[in-house]
N, C-alpha and C positions, 0 to 999 in steps of 0.2 A: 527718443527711443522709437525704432521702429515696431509698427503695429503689425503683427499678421492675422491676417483672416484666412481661414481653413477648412475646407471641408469636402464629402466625399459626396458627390452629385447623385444620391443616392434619399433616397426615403426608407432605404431597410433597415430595421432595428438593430443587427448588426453587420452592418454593411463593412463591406472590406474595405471601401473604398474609404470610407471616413477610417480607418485602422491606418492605411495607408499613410492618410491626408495629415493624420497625426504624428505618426510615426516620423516623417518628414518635417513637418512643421517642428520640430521640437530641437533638431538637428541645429537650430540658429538660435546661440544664444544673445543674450544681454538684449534680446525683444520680448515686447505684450505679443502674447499668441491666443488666442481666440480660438477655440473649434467648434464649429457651427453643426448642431442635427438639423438635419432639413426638417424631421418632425416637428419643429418646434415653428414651422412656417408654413402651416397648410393652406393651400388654397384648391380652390376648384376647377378642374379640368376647363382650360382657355379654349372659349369658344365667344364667338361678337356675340351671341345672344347671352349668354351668362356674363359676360360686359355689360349690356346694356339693364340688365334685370337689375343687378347686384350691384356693378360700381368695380372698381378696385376692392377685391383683398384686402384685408390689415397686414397681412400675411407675408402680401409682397410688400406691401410698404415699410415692413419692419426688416424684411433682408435686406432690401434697398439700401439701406440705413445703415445698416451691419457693413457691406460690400465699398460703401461709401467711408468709412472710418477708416480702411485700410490702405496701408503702406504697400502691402505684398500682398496676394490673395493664392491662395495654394488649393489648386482645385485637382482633385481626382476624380477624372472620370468613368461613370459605371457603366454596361453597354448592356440591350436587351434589344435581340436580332437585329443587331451590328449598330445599332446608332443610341443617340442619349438616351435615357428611358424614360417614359411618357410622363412619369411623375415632377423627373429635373424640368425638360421640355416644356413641361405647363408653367411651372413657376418660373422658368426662365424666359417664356412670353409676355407672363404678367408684368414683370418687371421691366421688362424691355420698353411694354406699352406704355408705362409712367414714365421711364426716359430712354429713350431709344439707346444714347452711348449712356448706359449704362455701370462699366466699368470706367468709365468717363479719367481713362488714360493712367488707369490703375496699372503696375507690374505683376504678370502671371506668371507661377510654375506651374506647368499642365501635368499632372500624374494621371495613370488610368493603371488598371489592374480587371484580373475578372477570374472565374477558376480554373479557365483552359490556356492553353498555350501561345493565344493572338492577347493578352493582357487587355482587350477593351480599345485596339489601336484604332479600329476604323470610328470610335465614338472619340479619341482623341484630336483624329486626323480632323473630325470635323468641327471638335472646339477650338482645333488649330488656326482654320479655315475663319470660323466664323466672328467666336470671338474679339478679334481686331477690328470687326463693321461694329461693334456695339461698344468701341474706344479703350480695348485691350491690350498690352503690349505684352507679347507672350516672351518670357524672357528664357524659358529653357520648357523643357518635355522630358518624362519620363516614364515608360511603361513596364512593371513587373507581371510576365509571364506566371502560369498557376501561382496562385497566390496560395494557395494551400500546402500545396510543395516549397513552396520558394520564401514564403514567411513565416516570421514564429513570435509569436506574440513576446518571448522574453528577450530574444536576441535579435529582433528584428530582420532584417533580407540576411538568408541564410548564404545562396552561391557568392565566392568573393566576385565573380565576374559582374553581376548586377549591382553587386554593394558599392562595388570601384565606380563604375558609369554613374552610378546615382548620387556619389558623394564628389566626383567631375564637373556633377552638372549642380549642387549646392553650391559647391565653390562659385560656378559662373553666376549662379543667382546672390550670391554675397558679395562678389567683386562687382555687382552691379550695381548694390545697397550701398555701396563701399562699410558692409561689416568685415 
């Protein structure tokens, strides 16, 4: 069975982006889905001197872990002035620092969302970008514009024009799982 790991690159209690990352993830059946709060993996703002004081995190060692069991990883990402936001950013260093490829040739959906009308693109563009150096293979991208307009928590992505593109590019990431 394929496993997916999910979740909204986000630390806010109700973050859209984890709304999203579910909403999505849920769309593939006959898999284990998994949706990760990033709360549940605090670590301390990554700096070499809070490395060298403290050590690693348990924090990252336990997403690591999580990230590493996965088949699929369905990541949404969140964006605060215009790039990852400092909270993903840190524990996405942490992590990095215990194994550099990381995603160690894991298959990505990259989702991003936000509540204005750019959905979080230039913080997708750069998990496009980047996540491949830390052994990603991003196998599809998807961004929903206002999410507060555009989603609804009972019927999911409300325009059919978004719902269409988005259930397009599911397909491509299941013919790729061959689900």
């Amino acid at each position: 069975m394929v496993n997916i790991v999910a979740f909204g690159a986000s630390y806010s209690k109700n973050s859209i982006n984890k709304q999203l990352a579910n909403y999505v993830a849920n769309k593939f059946e006959n898999t284990h889905i998994e949706i990760l709060d990033l709360n549940d993996y605090p670590v301390p703002l990554f700096t070499v001197d809070q490395q060298l004081e403290t050590g690693i995190p348990e924090g990252a060692q336990r997403f690591l872990n999580k990230i590493t069991e996965a088949d699929l990883l369905i990541i949404s990402m969140s964006e605060h002035n215009g790039s990852y936001t400092a909270a993903f950013k840190s524990l996405f260093d942490w992590v990095s620092l215990i194994k550099m490829k990381c995603f160690d040739g894991k298959k990505i959906f990259l989702l991003s969302t936000s509540p204005g009308p750019r959905g979080a693109l230039n913080s997708l563009t750069a998990a496009k970008e980047r996540f491949p150096f830390h052994g990603g293979t991003i196998i599809s991208d998807f961004s929903l514009p206002s999410f507060l307009k555009n989603f609804d928590s009972e019927k999911g992505i409300i325009p059919t024009e978004y719902s269409d593109t988005l259930n397009e590019k599911i397909d491509i990431v299941k013919k790729e799982l061959d689900l």
